[in-house]
C-alpha positions in Angstrom: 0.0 0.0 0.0 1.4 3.3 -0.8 0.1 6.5 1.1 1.0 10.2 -0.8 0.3 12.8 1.4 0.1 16.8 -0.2 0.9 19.7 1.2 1.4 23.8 0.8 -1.9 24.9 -0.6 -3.6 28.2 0.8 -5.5 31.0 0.0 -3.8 33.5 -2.2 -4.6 36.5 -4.3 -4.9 36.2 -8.3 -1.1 36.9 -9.6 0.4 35.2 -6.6 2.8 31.6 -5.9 2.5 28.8 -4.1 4.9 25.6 -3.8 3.1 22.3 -3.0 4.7 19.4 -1.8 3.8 15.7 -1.7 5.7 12.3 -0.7 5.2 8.9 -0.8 5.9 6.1 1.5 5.0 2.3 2.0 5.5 -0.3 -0.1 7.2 1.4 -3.2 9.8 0.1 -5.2 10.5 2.4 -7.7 8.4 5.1 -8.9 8.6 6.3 -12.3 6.3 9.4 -12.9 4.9 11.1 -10.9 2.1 13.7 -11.4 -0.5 16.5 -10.1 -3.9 16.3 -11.0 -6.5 18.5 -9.4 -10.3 18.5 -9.3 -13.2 20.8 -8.4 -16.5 19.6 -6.6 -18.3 17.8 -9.3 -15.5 18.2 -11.6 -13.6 15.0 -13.6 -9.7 14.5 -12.2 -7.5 16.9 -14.3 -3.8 15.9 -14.9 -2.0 19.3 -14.6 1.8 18.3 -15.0 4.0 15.0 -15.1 7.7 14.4 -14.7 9.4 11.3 -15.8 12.3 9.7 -13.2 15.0 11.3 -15.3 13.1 14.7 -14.8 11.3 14.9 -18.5 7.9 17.2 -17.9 4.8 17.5 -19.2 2.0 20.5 -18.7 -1.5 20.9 -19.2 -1.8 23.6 -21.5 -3.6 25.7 -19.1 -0.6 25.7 -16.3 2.0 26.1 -19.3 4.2 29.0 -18.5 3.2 29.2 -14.9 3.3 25.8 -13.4 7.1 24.4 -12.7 7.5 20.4 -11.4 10.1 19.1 -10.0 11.0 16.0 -8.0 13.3 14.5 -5.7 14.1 10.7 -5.9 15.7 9.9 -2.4 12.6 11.0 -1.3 9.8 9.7 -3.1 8.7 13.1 -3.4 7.0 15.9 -6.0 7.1 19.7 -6.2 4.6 21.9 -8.0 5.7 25.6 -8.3 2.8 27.5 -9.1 3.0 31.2 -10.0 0.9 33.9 -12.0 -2.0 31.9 -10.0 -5.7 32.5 -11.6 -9.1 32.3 -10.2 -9.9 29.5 -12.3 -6.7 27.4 -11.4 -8.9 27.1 -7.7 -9.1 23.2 -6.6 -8.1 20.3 -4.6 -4.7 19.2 -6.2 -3.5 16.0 -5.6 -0.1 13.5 -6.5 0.3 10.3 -8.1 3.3 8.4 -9.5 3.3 5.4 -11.7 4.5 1.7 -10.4 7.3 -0.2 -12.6 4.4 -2.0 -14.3 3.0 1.5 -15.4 0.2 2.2 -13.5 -1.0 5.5 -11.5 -0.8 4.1 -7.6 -4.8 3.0 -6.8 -5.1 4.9 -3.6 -4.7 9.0 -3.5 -4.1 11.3 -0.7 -6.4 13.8 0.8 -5.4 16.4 -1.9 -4.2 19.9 -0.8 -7.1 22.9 -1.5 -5.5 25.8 -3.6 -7.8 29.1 -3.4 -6.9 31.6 -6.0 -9.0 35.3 -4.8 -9.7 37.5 -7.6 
């Protein structure tokens, strides 16, 4: 069982940053991406950004520009840096990373709220 645990998000005023963190721990081999997703109330899961092991990224096109990933392997852990933040960027973000065999880990954290104020 692997357990991911976010961090970092607040309330902030439109134009600001914020850094959220997340790490994994428990049964984990190797993880090879890892990713943020976030969703509103009601709203389908939206994957927001990816990096690969070797530190390869990927962005929604929405956060492109704005949104910087990062990771650090010793510690099973994920970084979003998220600056020029809009109203519309408001959500429960979460983390995920991918087993050896490919797949996103079944079980997710409690996500991390990010409030963006106009």
């Amino acid at each position: 069982q692997v357990q991911l645990v976010e961090s970092g998000g607040g309330l902030v005023q439109a134009g600001g940053s914020l850094r959220l963190s997340c790490t994994a721990s428990g049964s984990i081999f190797s993880i090879n991406d890892m990713g943020w997703y976030r969703r509103a109330p009601g709203k389908q899961r939206e994957l927001v950004a990816t990096i690969t092991r070797d530190g390869s990224t990927n962005y929604a096109d929405s956060v492109k520009g704005r949104f910087a990933i990062s990771r650090d392997n010793a510690k099973n852990a994920v970084y979003l840096q998220m600056n020029s933040l809009k109203p519309e960027d408001t959500d429960v973000y979460y983390c995920n990373g991918k087993s050896p065999f490919g797949l996103w880990f079944a079980s997710w954290g409690q996500g991390t709220q990010v409030t963006v104020s106009s």
